[in-house]
Backbone as ProteinMPNN parsed JSONL, in Angstrom:
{"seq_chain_A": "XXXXXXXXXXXXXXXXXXXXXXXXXXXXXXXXXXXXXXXXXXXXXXXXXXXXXXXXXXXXXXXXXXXXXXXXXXXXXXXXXXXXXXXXXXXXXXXXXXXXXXXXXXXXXXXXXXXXXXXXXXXXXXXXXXX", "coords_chain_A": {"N_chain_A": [[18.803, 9.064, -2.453], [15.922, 9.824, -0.376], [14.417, 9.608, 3.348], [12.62, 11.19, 3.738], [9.817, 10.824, 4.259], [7.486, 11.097, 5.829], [7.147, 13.721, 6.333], [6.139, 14.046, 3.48], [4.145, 13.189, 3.643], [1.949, 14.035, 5.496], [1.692, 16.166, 3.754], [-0.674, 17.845, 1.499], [-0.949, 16.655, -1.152], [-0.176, 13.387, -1.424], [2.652, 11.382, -1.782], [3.182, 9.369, -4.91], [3.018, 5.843, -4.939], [5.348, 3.552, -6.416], [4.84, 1.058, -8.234], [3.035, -2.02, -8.781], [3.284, -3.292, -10.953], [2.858, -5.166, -13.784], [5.126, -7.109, -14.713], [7.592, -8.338, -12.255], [10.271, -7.535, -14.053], [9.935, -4.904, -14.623], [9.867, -3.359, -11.695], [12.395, -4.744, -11.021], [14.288, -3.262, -12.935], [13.935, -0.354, -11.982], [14.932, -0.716, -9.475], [17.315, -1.115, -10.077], [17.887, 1.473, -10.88], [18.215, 3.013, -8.74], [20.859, 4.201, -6.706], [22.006, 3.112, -4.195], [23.994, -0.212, -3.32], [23.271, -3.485, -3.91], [23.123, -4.947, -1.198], [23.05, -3.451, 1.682], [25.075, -3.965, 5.178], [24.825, -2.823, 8.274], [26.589, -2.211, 11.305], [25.208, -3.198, 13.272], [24.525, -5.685, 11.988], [22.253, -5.027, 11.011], [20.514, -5.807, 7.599], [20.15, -3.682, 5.002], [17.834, -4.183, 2.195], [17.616, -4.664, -1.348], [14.176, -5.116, -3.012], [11.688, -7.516, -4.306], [8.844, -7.232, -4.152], [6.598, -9.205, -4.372], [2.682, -8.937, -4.564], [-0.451, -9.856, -3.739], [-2.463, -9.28, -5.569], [-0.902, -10.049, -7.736], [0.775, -8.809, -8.682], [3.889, -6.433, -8.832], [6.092, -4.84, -7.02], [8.703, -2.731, -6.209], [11.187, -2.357, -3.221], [12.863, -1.373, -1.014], [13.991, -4.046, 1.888], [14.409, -4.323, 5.73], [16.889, -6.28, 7.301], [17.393, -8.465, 9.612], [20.067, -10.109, 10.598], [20.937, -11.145, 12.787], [19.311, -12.638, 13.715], [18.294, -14.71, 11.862], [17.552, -13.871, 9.39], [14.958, -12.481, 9.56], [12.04, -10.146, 8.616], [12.332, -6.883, 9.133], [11.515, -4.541, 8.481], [9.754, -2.79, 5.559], [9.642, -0.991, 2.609], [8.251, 0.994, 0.73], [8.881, 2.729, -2.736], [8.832, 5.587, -4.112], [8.84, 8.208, -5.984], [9.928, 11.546, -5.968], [10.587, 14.136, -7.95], [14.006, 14.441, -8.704], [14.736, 12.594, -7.086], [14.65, 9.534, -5.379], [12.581, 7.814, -2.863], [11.844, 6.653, 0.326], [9.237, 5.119, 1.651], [7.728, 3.948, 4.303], [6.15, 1.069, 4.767], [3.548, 0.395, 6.948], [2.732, 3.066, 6.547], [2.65, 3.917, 4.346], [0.243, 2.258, 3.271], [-1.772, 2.839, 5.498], [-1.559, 6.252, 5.0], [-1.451, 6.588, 2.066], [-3.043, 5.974, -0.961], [-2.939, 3.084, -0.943], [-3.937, -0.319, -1.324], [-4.748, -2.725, 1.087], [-5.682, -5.146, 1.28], [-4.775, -5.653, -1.689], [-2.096, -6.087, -1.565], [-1.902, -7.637, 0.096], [-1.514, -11.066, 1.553], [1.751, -10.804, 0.738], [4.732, -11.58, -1.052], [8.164, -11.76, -1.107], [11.579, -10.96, -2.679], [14.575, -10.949, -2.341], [17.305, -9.035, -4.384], [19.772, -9.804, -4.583], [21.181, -12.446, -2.792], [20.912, -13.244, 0.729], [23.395, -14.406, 2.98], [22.663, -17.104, 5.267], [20.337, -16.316, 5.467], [17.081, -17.436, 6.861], [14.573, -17.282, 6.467], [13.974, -16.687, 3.408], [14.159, -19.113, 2.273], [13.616, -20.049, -0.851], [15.184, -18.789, -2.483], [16.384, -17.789, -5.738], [13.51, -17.531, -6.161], [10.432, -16.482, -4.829], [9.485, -15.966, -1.924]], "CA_chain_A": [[17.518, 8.592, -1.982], [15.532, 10.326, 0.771], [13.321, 9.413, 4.133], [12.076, 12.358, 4.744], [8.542, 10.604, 3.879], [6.785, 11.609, 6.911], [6.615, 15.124, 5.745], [5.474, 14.46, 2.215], [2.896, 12.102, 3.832], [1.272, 15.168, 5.321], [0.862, 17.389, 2.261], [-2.347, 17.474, 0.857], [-0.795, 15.331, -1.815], [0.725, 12.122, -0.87], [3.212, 10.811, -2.798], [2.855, 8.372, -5.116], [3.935, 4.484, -4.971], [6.087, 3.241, -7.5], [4.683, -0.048, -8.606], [1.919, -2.603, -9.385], [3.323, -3.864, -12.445], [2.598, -7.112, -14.254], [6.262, -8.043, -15.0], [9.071, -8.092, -12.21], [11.043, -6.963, -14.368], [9.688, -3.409, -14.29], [9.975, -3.638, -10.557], [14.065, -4.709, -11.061], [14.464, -1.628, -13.812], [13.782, 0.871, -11.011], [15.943, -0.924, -8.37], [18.722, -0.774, -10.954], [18.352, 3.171, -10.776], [18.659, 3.427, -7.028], [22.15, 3.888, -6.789], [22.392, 2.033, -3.154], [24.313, -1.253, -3.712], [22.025, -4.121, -3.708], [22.732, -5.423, 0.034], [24.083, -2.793, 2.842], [24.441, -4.36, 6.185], [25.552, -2.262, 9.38], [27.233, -2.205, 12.573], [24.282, -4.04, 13.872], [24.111, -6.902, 11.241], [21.275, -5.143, 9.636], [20.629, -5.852, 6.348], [18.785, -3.243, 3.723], [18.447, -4.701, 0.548], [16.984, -4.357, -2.598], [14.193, -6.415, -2.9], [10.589, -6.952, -5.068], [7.3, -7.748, -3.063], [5.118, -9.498, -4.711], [1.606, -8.061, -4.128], [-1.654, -10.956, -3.374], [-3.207, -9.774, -6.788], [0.133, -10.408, -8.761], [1.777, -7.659, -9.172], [5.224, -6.302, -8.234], [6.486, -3.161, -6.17], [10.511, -2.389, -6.222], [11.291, -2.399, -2.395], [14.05, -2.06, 0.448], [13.292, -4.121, 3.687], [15.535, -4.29, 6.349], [16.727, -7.806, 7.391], [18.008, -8.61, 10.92], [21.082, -11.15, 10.478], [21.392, -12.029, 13.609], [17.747, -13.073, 13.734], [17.936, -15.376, 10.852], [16.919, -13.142, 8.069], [13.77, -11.915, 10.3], [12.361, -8.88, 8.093], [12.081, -6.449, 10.438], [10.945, -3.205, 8.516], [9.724, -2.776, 4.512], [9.726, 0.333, 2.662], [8.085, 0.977, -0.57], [9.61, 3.605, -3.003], [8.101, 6.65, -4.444], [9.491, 9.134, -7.011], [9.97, 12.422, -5.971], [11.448, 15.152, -9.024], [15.244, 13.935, -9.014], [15.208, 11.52, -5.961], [13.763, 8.533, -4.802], [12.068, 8.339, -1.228], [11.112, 5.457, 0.813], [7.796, 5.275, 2.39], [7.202, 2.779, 5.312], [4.975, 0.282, 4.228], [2.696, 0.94, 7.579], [2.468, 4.382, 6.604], [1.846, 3.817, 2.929], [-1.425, 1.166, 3.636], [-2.66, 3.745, 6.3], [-2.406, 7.274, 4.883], [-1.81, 6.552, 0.503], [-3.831, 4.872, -1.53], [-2.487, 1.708, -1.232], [-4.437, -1.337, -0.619], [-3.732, -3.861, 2.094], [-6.393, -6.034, 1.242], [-4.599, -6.487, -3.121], [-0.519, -6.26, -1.467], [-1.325, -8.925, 1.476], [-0.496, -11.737, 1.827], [2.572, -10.494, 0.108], [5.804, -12.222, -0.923], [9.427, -10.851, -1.193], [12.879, -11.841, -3.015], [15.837, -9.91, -2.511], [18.063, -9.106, -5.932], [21.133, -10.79, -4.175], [21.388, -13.973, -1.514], [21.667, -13.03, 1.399], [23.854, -15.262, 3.611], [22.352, -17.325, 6.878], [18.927, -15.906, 6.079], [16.95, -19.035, 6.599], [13.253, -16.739, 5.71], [13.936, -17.036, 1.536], [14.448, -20.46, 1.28], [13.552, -20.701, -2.339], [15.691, -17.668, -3.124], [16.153, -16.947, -6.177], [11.787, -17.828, -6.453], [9.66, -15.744, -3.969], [9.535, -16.423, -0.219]], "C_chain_A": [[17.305, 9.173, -0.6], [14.746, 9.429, 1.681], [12.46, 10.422, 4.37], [9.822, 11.992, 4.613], [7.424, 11.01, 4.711], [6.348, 12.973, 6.632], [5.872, 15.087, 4.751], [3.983, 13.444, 2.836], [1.886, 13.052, 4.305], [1.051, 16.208, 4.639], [-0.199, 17.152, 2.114], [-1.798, 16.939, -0.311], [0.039, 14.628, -1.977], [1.444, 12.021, -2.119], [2.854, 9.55, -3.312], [3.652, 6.991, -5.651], [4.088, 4.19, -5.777], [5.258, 1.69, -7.304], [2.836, -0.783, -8.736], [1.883, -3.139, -11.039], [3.547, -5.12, -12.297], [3.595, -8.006, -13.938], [7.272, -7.807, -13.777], [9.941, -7.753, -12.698], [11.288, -5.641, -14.643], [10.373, -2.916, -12.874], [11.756, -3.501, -10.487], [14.777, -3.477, -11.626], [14.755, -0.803, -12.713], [14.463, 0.676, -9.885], [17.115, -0.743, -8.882], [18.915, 0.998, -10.989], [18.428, 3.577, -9.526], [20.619, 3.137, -7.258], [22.507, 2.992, -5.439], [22.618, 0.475, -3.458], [23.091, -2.186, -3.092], [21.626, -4.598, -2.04], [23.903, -4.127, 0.62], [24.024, -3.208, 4.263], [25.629, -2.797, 7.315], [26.169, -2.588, 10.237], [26.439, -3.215, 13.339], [24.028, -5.28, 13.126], [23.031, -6.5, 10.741], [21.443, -4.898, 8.58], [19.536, -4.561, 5.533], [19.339, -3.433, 2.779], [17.695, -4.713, -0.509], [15.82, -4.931, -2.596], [12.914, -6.007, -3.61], [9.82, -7.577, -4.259], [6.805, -7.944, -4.34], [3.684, -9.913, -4.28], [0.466, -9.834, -4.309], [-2.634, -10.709, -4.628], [-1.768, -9.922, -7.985], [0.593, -10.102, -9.448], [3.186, -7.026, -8.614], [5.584, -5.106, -7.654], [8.06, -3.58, -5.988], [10.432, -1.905, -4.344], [12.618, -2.491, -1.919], [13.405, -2.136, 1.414], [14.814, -4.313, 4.0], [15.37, -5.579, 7.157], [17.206, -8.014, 8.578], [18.81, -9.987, 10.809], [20.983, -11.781, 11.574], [20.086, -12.74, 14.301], [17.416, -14.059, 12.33], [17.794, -15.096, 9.958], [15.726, -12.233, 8.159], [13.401, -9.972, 9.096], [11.948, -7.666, 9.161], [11.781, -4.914, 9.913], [10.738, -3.377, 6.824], [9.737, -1.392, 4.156], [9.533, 0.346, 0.948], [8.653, 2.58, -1.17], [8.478, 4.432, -4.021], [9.167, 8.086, -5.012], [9.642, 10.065, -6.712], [10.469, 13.736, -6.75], [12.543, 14.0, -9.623], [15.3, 12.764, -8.396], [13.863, 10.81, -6.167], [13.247, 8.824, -3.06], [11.222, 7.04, -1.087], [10.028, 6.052, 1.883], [7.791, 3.949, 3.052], [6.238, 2.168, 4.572], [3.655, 0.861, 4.92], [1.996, 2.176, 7.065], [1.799, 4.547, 5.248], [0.612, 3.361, 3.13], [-2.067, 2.607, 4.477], [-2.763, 5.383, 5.558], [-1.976, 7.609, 3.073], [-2.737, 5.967, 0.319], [-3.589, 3.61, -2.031], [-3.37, 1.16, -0.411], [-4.345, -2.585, 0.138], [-4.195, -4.855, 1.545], [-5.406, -6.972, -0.699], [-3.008, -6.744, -2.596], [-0.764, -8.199, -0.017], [-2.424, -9.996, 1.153], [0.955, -11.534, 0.957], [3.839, -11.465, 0.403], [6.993, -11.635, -1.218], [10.431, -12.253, -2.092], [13.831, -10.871, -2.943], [16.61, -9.92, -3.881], [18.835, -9.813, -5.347], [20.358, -11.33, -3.364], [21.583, -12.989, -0.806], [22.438, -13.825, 2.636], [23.585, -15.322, 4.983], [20.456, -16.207, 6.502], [18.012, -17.303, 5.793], [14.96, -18.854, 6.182], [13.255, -16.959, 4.152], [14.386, -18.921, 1.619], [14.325, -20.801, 0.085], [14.22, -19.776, -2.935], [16.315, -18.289, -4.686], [14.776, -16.646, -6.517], [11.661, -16.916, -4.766], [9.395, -16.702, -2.517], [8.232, -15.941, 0.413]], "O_chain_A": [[18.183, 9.118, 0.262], [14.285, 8.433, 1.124], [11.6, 10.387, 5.249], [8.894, 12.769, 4.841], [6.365, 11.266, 4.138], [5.158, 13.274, 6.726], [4.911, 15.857, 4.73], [2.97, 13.208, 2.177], [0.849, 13.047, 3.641], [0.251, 17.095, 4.937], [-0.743, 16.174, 2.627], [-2.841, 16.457, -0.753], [1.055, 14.947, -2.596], [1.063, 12.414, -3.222], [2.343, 8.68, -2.607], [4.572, 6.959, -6.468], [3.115, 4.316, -6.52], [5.118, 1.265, -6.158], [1.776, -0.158, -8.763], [1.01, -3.304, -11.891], [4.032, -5.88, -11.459], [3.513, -9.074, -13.332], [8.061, -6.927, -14.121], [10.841, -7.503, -11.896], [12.398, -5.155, -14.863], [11.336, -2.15, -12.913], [12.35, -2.513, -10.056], [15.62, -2.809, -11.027], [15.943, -0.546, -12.517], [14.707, 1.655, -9.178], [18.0, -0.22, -8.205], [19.99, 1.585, -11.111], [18.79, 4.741, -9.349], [21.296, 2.238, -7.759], [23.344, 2.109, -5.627], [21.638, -0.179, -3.816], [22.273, -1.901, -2.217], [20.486, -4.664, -1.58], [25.051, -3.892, 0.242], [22.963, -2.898, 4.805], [26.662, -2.177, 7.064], [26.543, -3.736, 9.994], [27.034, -4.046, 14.024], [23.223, -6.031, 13.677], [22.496, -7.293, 9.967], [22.24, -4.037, 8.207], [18.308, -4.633, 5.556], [20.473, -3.216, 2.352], [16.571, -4.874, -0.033], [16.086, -5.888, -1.87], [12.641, -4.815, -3.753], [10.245, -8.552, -3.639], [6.618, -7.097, -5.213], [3.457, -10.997, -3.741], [0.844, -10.763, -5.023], [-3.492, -11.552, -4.89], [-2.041, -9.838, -9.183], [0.93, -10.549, -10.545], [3.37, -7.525, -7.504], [4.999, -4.184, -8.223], [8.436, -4.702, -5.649], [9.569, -1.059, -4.108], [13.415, -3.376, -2.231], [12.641, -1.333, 1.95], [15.837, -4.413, 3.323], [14.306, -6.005, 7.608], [17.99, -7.065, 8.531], [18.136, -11.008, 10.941], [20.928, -13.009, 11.519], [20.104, -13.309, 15.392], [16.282, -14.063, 11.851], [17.843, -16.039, 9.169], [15.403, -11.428, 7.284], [14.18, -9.035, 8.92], [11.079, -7.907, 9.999], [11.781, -4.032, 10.772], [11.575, -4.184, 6.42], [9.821, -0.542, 5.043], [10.321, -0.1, 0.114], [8.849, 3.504, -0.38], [7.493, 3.915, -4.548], [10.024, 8.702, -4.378], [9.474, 10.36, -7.895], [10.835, 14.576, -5.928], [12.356, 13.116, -10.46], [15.849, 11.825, -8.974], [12.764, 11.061, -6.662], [13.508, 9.773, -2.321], [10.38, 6.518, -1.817], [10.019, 7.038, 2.619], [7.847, 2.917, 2.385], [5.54, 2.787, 3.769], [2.81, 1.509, 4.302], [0.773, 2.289, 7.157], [0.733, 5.119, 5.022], [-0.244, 4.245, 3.169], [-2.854, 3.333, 3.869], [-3.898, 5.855, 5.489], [-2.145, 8.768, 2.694], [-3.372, 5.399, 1.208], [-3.877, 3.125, -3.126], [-3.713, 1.567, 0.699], [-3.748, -3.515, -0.405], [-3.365, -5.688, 1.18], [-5.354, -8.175, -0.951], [-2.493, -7.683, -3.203], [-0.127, -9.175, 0.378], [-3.579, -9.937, 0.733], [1.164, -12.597, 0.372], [4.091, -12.005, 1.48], [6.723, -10.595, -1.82], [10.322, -13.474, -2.204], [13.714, -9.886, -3.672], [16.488, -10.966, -4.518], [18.543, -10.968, -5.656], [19.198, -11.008, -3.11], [22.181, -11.979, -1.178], [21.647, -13.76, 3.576], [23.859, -14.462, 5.82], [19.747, -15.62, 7.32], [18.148, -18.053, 4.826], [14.218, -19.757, 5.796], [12.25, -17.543, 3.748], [14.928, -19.601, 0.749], [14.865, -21.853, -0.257], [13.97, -19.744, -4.14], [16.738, -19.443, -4.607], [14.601, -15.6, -7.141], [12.513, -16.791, -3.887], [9.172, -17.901, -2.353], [8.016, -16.137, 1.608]]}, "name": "protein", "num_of_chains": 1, "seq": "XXXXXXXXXXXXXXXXXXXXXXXXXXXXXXXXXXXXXXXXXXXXXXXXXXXXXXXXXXXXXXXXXXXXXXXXXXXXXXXXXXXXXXXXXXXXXXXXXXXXXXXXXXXXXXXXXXXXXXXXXXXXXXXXXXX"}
């Protein structure tokens, strides 16, 4: 899986976002082919972790945000995913809303669940149900 999204964001054609499906379970499918284990935290206690947004018209997008442990669970960056050939490639959320055709107005108020718990985050309270 790549970042290099910043580049493909200036092509003359954007890449395009994986999701907007009915069932979560589409959404999970495609996190199951990311090979990155479901939670990686760092040196810093951050967390990136698998996770599905669900979108304000009620639909699902396959997502890694990045979680700040020592902040409670605080999400502190999202990153929607986008297909490229062989690889995957995360796209900032910011960056998606402002220069794809994603709409802020059908994803927000948006809700998240990570595939795993993650421990001491006190943001999911209803984990394994949407936060």
């Amino acid at each position: 899986m790549s970042n290099n999204s910043e580049q493909n964001i200036n092509n003359s054609s954007p890449p395009k976002i994986i999701g907007g499906y009915k069932k979560q379970g589409w959404a999970t499918k495609l996190l199951d082919r990311i090979s990155n284990d479901p939670i990686e935290i760092d040196e810093n206690e951050i967390i990136s972790a698998k996770a599905i947004l669900m979108a304000n018209n009620n639909t699902f997008y396959p997502s890694i945000i990045t979680i700040d442990r020592k902040n409670r669970g605080k999400v502190n960056g999202i990153y929607l995913v986008s297909e490229n050939q062989e690889h995957f490639e995360l796209i900032p959320y910011e960056m998606a809303v402002e220069h794809i055709k994603v709409k802020k107005d059908e994803l927000e108020p948006f809700q998240y669940r990570t595939l795993d718990k993650i421990e001491n985050d006190e943001y999911q309270k209803n984990w394994p149900e949407f936060s």
